[in-house]
Biopython code that builds the backbone (N, CA, C, O; Angstrom):
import numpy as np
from Bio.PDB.StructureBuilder import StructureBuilder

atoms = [
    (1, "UNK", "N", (131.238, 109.054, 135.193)),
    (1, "UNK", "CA", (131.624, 107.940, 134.370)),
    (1, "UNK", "C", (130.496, 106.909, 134.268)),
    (1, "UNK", "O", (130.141, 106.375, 133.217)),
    (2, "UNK", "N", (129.921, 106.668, 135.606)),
    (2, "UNK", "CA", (128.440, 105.857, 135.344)),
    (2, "UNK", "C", (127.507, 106.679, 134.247)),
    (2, "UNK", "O", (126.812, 105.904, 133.590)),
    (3, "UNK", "N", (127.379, 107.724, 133.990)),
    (3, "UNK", "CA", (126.138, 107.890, 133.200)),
    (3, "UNK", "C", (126.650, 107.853, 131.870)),
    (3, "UNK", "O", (125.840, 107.964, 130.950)),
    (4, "UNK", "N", (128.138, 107.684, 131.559)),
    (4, "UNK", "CA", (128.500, 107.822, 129.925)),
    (4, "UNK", "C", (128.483, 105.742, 129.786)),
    (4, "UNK", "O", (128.708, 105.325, 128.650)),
    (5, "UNK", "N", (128.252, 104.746, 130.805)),
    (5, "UNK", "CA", (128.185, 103.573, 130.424)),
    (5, "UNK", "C", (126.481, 103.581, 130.619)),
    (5, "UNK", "O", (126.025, 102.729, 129.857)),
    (6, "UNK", "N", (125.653, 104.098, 131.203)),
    (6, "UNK", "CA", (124.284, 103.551, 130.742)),
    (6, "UNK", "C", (123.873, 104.303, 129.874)),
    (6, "UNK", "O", (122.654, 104.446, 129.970)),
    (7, "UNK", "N", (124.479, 105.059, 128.764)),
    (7, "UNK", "CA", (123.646, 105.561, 127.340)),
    (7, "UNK", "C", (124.354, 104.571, 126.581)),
    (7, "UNK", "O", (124.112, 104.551, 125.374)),
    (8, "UNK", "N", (125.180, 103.743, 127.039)),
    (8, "UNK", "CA", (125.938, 102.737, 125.623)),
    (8, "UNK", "C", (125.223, 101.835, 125.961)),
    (8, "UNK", "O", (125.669, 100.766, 125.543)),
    (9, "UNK", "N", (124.096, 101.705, 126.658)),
    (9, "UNK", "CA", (123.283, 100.632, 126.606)),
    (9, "UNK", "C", (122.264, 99.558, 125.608)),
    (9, "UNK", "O", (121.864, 98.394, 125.575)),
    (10, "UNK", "N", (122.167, 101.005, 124.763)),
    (10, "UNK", "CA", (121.541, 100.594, 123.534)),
    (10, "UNK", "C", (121.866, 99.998, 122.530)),
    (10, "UNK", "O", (122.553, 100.736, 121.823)),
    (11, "UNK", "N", (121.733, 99.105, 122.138)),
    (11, "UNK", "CA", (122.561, 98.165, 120.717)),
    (11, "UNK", "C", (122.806, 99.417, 119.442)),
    (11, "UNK", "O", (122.012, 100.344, 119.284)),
    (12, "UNK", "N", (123.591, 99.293, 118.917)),
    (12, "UNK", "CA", (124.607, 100.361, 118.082)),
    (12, "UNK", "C", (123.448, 100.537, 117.360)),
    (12, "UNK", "O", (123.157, 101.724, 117.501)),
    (13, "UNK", "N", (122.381, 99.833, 116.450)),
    (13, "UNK", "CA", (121.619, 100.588, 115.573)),
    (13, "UNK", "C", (120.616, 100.914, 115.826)),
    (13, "UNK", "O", (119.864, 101.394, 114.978)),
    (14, "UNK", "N", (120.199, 100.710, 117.419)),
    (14, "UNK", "CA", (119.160, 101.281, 118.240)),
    (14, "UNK", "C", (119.166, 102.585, 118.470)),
    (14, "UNK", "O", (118.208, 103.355, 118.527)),
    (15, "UNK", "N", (120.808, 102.886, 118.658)),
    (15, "UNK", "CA", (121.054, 104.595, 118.748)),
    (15, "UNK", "C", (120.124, 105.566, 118.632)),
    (15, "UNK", "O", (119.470, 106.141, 119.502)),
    (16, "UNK", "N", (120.143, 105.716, 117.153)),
    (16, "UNK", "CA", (119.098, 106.830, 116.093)),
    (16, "UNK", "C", (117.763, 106.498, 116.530)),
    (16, "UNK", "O", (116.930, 107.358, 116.244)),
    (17, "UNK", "N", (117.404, 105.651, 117.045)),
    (17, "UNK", "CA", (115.704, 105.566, 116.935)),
    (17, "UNK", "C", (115.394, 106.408, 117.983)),
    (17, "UNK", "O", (115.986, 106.384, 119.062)),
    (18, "UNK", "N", (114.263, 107.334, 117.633)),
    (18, "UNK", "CA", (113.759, 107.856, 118.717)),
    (18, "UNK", "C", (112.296, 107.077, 118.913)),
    (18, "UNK", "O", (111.377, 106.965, 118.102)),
    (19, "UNK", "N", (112.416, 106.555, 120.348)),
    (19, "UNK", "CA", (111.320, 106.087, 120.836)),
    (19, "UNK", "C", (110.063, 106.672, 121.356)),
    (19, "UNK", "O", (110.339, 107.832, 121.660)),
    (20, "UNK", "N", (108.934, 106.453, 121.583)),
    (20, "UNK", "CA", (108.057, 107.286, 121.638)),
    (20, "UNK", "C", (107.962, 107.694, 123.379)),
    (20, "UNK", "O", (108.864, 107.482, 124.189)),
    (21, "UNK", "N", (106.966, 108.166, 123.601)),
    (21, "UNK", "CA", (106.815, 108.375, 125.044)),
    (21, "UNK", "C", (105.938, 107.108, 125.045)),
    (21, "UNK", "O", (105.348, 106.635, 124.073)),
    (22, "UNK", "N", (105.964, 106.488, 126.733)),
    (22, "UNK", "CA", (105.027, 105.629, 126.836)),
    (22, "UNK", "C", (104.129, 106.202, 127.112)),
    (22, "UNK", "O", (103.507, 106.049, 126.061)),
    (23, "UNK", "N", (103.451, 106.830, 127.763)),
    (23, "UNK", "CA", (101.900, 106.892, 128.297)),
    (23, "UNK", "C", (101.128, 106.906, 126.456)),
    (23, "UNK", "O", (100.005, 106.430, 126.290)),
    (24, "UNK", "N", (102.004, 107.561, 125.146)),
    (24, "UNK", "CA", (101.156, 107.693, 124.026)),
    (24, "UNK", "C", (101.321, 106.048, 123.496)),
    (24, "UNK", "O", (100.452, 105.781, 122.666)),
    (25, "UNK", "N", (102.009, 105.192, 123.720)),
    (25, "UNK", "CA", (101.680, 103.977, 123.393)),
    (25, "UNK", "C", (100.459, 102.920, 124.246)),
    (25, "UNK", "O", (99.814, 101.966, 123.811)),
    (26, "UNK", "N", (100.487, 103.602, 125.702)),
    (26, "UNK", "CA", (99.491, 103.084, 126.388)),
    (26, "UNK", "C", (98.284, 103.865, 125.861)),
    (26, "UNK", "O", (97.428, 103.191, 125.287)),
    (27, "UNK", "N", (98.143, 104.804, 125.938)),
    (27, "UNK", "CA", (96.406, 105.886, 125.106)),
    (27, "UNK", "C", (96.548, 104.807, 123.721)),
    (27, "UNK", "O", (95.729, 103.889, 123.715)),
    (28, "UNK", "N", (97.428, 104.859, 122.682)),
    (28, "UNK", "CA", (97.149, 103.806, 121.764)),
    (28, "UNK", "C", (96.460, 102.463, 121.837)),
    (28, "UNK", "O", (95.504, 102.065, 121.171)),
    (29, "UNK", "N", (97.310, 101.700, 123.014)),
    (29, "UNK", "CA", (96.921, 100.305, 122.971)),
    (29, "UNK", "C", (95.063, 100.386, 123.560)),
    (29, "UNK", "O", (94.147, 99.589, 123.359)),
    (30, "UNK", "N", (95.086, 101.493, 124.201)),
    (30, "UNK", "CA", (93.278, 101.650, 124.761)),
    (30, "UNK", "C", (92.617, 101.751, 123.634)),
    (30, "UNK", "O", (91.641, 101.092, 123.275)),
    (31, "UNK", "N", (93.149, 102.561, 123.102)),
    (31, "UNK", "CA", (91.993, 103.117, 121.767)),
    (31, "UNK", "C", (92.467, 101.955, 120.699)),
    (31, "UNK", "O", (92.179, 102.271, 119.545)),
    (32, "UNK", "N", (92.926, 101.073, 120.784)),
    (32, "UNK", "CA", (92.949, 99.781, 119.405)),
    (32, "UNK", "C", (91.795, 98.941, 120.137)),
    (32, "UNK", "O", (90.693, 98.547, 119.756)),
    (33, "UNK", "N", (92.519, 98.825, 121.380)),
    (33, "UNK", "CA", (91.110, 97.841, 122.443)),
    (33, "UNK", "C", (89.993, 97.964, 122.436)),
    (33, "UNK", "O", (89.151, 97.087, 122.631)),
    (34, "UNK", "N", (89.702, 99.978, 122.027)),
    (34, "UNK", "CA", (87.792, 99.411, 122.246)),
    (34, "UNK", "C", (87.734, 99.505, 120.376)),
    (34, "UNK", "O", (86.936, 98.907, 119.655)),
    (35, "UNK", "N", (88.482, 100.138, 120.085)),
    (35, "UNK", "CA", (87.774, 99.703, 118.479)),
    (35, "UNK", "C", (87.985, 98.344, 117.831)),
    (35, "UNK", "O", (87.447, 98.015, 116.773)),
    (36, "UNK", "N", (88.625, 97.748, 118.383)),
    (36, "UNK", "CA", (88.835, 96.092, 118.268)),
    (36, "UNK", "C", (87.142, 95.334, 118.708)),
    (36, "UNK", "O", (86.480, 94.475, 118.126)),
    (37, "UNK", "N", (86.902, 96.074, 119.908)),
    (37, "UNK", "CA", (86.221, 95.257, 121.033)),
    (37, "UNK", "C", (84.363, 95.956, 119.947)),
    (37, "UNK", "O", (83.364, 95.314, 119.626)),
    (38, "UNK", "N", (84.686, 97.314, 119.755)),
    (38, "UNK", "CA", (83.377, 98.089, 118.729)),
    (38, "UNK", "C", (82.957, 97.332, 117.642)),
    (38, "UNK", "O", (81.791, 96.995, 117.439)),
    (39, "UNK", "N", (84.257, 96.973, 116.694)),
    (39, "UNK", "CA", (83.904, 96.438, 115.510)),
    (39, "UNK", "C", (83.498, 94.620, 115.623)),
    (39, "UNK", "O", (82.851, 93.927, 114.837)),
    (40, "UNK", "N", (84.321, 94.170, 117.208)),
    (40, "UNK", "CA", (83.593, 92.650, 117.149)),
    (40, "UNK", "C", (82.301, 92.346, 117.353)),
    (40, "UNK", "O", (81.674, 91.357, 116.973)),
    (41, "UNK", "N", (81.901, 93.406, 118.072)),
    (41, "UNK", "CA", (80.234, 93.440, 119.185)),
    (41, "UNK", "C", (79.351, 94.818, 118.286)),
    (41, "UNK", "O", (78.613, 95.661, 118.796)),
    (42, "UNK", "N", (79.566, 94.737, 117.473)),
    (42, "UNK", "CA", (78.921, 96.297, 116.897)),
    (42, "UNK", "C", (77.338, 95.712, 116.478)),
    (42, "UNK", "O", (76.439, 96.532, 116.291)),
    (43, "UNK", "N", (77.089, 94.284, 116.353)),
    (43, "UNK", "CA", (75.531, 94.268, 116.449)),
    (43, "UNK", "C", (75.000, 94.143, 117.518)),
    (43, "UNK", "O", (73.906, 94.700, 117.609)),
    (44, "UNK", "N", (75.593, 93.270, 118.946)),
    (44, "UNK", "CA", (75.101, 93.793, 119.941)),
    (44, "UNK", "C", (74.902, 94.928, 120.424)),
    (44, "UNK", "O", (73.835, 95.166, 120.991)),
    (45, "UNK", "N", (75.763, 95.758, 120.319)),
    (45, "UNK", "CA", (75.962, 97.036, 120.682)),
    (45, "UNK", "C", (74.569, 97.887, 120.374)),
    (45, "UNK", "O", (73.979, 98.703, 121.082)),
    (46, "UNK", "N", (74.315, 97.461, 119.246)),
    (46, "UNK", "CA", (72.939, 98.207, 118.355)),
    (46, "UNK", "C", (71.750, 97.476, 118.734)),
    (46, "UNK", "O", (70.760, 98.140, 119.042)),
    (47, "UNK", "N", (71.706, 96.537, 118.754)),
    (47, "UNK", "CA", (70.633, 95.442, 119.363)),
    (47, "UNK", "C", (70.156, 96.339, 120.895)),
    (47, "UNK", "O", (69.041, 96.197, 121.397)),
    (48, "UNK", "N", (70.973, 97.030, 121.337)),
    (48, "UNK", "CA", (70.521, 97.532, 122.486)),
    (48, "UNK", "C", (70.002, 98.982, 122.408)),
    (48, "UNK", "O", (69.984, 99.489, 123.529)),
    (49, "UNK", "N", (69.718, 99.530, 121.757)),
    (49, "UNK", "CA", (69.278, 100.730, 121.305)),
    (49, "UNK", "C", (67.585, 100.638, 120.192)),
    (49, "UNK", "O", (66.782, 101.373, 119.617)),
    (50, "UNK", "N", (67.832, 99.390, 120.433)),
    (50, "UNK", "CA", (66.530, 98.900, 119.358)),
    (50, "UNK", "C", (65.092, 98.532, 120.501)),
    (50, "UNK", "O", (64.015, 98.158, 120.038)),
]
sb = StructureBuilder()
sb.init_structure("model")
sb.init_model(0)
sb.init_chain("A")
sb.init_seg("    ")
for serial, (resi, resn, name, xyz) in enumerate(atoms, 1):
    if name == "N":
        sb.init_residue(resn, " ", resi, " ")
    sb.init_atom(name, np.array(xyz, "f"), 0.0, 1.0, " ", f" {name:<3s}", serial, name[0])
structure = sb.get_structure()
């Protein structure tokens, strides 16, 4: 009876959503971070190869 009250946990139109796995939202948030961090510093970045 406990496990049929923690799946009604979800707000009624939350139901249907399927959520992702986390570890692929954490690999996401890395890879926005360095191309965030690439495209702010991308002349330093090159400045050092010069």
């Amino acid at each position: 009876m406990n496990e049929d009250k923690n799946e009604q946990l979800r707000p009624s139109k939350m139901r249907g959503v399927a959520f992702p796995k986390a570890k692929y939202g954490v690999i996401l948030a890395i890879i926005l971070i360095i191309l965030v961090n690439f495209i702010y510093y991308k002349e330093t970045i090159f400045s050092f190869f010069k």
